[in-house]
N, CA, C and O atoms as a DFTB+ gen file, in Angstrom:
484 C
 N C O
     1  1      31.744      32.231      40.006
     2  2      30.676      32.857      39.277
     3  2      31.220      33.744      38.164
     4  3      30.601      33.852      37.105
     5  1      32.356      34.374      38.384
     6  2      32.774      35.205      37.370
     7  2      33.520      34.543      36.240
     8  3      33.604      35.099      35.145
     9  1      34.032      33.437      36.467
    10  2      34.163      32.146      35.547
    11  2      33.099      32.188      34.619
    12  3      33.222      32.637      33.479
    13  1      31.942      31.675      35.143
    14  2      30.350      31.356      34.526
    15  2      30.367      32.601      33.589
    16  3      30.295      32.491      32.365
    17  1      30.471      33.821      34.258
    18  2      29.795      34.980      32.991
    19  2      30.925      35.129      32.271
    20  3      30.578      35.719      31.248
    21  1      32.294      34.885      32.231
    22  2      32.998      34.944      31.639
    23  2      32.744      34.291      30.271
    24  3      32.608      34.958      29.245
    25  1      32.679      32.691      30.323
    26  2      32.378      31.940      29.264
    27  2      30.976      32.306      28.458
    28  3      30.768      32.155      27.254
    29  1      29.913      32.924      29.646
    30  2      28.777      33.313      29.107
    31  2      28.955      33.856      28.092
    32  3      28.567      33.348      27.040
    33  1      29.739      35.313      28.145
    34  2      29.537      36.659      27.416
    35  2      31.023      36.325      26.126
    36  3      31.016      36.803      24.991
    37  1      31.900      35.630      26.556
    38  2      32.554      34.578      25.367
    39  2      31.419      33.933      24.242
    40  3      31.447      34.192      23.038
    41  1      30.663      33.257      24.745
    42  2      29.774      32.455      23.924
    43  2      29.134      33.499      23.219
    44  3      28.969      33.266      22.022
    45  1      28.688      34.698      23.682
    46  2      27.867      35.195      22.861
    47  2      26.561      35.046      22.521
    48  3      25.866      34.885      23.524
    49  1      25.703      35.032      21.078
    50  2      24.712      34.769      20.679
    51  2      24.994      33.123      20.903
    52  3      24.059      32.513      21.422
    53  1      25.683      32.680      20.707
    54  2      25.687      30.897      20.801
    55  2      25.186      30.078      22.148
    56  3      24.855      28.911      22.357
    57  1      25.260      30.881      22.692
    58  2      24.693      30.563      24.621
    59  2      23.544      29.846      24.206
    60  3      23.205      28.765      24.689
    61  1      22.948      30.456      23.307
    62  2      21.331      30.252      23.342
    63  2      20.704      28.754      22.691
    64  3      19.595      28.223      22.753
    65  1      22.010      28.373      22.042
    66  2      21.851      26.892      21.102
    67  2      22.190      26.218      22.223
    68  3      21.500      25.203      22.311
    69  1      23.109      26.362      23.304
    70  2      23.612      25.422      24.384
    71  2      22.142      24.834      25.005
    72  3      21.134      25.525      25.151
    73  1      22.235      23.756      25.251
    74  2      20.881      23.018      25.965
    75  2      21.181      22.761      27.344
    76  3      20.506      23.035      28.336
    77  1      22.107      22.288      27.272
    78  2      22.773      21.303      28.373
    79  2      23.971      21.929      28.975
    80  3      24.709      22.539      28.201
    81  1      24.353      21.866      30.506
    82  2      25.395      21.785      30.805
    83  2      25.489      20.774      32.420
    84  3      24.897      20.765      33.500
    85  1      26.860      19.841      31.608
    86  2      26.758      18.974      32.726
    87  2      27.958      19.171      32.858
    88  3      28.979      19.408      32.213
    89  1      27.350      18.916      34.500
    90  2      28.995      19.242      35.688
    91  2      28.564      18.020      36.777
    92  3      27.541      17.355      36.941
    93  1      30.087      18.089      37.530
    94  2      30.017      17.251      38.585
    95  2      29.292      17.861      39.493
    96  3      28.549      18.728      39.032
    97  1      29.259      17.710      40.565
    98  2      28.530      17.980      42.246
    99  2      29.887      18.689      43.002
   100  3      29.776      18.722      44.228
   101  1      31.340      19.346      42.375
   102  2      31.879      19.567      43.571
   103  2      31.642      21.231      44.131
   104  3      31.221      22.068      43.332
   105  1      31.823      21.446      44.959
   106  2      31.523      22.525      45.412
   107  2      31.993      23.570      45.032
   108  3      31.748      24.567      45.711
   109  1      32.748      23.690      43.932
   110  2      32.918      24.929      42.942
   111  2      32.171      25.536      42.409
   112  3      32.395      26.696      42.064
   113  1      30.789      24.759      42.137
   114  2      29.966      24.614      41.168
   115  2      28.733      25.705      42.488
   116  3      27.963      25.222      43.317
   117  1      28.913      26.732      42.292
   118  2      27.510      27.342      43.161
   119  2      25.929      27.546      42.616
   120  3      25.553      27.071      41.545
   121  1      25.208      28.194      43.363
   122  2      23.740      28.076      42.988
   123  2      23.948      29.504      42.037
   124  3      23.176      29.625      41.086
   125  1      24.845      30.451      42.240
   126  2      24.868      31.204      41.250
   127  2      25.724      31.046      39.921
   128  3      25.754      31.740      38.905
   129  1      26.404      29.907      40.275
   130  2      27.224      29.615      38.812
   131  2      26.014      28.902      37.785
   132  3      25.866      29.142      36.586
   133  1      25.305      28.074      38.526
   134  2      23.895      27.475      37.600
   135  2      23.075      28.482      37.079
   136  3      22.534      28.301      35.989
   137  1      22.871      29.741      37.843
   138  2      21.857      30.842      37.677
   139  2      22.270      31.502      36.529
   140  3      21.456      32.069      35.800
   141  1      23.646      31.475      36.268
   142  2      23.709      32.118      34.959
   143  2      23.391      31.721      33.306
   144  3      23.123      32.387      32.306
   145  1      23.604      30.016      33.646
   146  2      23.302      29.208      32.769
   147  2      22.160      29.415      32.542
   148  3      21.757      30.031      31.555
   149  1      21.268      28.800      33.661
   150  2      19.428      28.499      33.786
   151  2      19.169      30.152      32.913
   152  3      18.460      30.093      31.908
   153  1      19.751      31.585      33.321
   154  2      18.884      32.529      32.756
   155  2      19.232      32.430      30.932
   156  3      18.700      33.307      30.252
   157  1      19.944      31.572      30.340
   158  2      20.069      31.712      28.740
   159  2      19.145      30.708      28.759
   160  3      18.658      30.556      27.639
   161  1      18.690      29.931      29.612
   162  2      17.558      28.653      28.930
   163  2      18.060      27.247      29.102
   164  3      17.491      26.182      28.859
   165  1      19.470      27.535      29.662
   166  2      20.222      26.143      29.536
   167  2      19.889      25.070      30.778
   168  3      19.617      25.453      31.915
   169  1      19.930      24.180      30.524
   170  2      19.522      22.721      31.532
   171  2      21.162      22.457      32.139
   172  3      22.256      22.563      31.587
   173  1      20.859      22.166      33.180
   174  2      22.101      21.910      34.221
   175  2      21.844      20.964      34.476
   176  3      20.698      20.662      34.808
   177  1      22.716      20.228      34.422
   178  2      22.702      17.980      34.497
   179  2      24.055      18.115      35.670
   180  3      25.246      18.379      35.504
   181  1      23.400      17.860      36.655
   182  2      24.669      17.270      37.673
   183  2      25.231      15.497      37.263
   184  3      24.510      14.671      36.702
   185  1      26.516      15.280      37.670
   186  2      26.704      13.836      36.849
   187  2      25.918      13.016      38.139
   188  3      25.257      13.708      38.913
   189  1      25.980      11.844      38.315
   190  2      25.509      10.839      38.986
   191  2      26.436      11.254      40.650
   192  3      27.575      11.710      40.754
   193  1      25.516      10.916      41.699
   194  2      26.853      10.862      42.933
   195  2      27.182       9.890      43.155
   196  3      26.341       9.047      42.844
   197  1      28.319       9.388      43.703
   198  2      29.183       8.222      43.919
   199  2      29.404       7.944      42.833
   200  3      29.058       6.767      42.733
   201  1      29.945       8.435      41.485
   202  2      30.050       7.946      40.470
   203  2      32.098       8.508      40.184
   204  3      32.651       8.793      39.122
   205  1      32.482       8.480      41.105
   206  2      33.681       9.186      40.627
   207  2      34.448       9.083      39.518
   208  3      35.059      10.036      39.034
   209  1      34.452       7.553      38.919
   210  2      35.292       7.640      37.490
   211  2      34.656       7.817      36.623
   212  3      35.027       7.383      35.532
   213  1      33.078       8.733      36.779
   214  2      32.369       9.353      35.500
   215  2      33.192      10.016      34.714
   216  3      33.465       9.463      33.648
   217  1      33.813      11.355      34.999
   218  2      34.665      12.585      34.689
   219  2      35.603      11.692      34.085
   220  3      35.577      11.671      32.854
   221  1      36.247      11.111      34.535
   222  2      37.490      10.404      33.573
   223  2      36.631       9.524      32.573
   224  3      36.348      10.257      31.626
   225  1      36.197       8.494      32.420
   226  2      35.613       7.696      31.370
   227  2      35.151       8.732      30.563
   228  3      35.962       9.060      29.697
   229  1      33.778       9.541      30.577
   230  2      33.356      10.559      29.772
   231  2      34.528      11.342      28.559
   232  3      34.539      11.314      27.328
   233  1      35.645      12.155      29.791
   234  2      36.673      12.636      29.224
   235  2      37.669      11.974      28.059
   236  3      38.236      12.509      27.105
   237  1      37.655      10.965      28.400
   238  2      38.493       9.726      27.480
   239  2      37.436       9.494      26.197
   240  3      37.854       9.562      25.041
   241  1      36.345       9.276      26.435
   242  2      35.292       8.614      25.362
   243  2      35.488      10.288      24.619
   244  3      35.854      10.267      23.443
   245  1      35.278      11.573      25.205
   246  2      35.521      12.733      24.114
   247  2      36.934      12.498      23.201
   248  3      37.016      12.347      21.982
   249  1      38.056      12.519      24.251
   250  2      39.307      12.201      23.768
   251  2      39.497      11.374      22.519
   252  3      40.221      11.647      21.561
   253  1      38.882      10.534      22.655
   254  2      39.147       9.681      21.647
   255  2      37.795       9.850      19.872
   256  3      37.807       9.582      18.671
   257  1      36.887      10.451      20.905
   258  2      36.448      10.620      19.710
   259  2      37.034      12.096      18.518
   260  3      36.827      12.285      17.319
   261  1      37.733      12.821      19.461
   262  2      38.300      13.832      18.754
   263  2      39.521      13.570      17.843
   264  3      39.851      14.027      16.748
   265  1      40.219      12.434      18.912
   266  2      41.298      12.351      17.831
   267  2      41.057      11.467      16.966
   268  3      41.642      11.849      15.953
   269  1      40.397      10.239      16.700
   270  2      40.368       9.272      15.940
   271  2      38.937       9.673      14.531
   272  3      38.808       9.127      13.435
   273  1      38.140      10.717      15.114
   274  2      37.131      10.701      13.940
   275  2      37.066      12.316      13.999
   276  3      37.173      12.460      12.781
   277  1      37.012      13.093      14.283
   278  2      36.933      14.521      14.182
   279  2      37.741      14.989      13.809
   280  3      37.501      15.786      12.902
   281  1      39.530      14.783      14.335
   282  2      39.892      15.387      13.225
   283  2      40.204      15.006      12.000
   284  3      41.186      15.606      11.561
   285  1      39.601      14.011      11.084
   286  2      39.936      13.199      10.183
   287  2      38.531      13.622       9.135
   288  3      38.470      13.547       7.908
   289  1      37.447      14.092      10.137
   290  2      36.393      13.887       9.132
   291  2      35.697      15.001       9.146
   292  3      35.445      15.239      10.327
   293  1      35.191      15.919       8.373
   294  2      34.728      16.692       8.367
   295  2      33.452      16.812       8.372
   296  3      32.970      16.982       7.253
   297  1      32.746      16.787       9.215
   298  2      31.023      17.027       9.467
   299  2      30.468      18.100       8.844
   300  3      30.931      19.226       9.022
   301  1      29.563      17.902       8.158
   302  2      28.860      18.511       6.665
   303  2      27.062      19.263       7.605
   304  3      26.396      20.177       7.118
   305  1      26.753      18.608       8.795
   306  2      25.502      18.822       8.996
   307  2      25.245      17.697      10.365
   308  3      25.877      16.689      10.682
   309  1      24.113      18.315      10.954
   310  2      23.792      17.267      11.839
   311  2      23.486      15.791      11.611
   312  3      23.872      14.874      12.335
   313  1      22.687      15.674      10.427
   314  2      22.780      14.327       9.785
   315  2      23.851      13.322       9.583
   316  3      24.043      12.144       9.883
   317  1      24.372      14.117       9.052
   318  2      25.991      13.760       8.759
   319  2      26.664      13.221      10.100
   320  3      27.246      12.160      10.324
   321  1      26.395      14.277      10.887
   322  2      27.264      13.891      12.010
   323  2      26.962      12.593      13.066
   324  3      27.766      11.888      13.677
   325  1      25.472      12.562      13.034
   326  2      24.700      10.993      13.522
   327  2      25.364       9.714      12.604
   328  3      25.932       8.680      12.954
   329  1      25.173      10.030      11.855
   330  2      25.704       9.124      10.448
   331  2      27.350       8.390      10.766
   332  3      27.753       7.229      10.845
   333  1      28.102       9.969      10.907
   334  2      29.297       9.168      10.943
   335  2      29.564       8.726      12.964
   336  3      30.594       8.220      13.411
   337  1      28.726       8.985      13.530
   338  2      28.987       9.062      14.583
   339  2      28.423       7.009      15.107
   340  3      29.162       6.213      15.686
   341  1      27.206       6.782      14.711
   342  2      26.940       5.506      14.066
   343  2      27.988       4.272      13.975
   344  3      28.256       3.463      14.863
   345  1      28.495       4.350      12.690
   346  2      29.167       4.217      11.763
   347  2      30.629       3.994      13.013
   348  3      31.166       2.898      13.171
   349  1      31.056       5.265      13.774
   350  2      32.079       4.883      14.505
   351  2      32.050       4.026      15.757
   352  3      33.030       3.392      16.148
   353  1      30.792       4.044      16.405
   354  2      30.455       3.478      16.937
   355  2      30.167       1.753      17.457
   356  3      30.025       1.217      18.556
   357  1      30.174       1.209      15.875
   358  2      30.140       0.040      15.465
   359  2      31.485      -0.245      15.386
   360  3      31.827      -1.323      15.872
   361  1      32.119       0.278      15.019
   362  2      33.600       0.229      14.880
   363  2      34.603      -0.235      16.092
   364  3      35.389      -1.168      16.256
   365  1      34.156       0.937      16.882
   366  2      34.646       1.446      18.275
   367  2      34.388       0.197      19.046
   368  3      35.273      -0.001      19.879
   369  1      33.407      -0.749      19.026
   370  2      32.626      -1.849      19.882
   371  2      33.222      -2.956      19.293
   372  3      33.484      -3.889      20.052
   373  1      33.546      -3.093      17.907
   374  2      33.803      -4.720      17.642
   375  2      34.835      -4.611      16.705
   376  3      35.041      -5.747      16.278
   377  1      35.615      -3.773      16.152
   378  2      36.671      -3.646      15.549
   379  2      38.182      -3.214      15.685
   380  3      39.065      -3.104      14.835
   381  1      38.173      -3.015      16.997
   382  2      39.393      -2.084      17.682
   383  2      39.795      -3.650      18.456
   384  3      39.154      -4.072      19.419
   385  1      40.955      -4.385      17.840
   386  2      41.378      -5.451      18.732
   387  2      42.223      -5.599      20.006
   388  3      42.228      -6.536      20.804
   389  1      43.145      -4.127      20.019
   390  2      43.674      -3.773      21.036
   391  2      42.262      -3.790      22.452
   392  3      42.624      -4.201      23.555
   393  1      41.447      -3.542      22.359
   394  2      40.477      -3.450      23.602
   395  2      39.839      -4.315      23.652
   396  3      38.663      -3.967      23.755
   397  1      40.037      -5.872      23.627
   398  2      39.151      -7.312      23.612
   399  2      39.189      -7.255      25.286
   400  3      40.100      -7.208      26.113
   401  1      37.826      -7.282      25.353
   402  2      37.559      -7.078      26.748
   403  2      37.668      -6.382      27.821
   404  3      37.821      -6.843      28.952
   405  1      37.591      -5.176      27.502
   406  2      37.555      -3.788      27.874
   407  2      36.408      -3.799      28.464
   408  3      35.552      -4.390      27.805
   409  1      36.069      -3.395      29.408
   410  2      34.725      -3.041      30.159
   411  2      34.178      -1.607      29.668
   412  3      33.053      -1.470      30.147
   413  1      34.585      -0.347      28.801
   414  2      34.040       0.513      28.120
   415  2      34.079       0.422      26.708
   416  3      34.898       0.190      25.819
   417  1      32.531       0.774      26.882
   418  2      31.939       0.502      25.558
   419  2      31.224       1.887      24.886
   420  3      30.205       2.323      25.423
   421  1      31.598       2.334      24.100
   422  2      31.189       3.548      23.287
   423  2      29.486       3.183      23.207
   424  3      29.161       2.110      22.699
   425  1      28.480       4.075      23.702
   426  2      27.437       4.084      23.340
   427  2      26.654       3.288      24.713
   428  3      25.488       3.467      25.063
   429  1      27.262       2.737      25.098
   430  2      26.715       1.769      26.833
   431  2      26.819       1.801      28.011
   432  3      26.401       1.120      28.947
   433  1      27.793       3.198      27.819
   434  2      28.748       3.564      29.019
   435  2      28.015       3.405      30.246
   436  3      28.576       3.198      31.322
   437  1      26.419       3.525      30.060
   438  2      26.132       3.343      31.499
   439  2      25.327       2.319      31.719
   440  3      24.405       2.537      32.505
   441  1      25.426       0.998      31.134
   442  2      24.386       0.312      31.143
   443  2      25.890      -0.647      32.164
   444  3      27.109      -0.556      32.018
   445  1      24.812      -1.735      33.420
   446  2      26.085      -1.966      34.367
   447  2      27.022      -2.852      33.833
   448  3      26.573      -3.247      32.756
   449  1      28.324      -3.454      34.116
   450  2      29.471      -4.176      33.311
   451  2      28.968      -5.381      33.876
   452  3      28.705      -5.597      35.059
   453  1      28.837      -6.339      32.642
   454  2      29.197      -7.950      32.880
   455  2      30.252      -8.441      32.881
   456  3      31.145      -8.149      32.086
   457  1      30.352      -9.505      34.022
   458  2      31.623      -9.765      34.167
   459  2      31.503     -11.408      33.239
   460  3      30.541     -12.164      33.104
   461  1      32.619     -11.481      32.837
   462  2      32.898     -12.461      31.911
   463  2      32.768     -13.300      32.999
   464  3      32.660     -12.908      34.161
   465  1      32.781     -15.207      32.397
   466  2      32.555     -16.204      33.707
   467  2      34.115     -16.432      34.134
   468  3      35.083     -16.108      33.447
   469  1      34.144     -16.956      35.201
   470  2      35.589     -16.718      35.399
   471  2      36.560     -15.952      35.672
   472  3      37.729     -16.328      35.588
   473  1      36.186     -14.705      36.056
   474  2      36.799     -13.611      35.986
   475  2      36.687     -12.809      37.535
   476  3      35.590     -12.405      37.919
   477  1      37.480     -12.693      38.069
   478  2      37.434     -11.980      39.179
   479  2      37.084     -10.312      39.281
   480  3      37.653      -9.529      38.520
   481  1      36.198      -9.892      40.189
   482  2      35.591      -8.775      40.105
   483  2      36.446      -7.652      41.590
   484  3      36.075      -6.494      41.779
């Protein structure tokens, strides 16, 4: 909990733009670590259960979007940032040849994986 107000009173006036905060389900996570969030207004998204390689896939899909388009491009506005986010997206799905047949897909992450024919599951 003292974690929670830590970052709280870090954030500052900015707490209040936060909408969202999503965490896993492990038991670090108490009813008073949420309580501090919930009192700035913020929504608490637990991830899915039984979902364990959420946290890693998620983490990787940030990863990569930081290094390959954020720090390269400078976001001008929220518009902007849909725009180029778009734009990478299309990219990310059918232009990256190193990942031909990759089961993660930028933008689908949770829609379920087809398995190619032939292919052992």
């Amino acid at each position: 909990m003292q974690q929670a107000r830590n970052l709280a009173l870090g954030l500052g006036e900015r707490l209040e733009d936060v909408k969202f905060l999503i965490r896993d389900r492990g038991s670090t996570f108490t009813a008073s670590f949420d309580a501090v969030f919930q009192a700035a207004g913020t929504r608490i998204v637990r991830t899915s259960a039984q979902a364990p390689r959420m946290n890693a896939i998620c983490e990787r899909l940030v990863g990569t979007l930081r290094r390959e388009l954020l720090d390269r491009v400078l976001i001008l506005g929220k518009a902007h940032l849909r725009t180029v986010l778009a734009e990478y997206q299309a990219h990310y799905n059918t232009a990256r040849p190193h990942l031909w047949g990759s089961e993660i897909r930028f933008g689908v992450i949770c829609e379920p994986v087809r398995r190619r024919p032939g292919t052992r599951e």
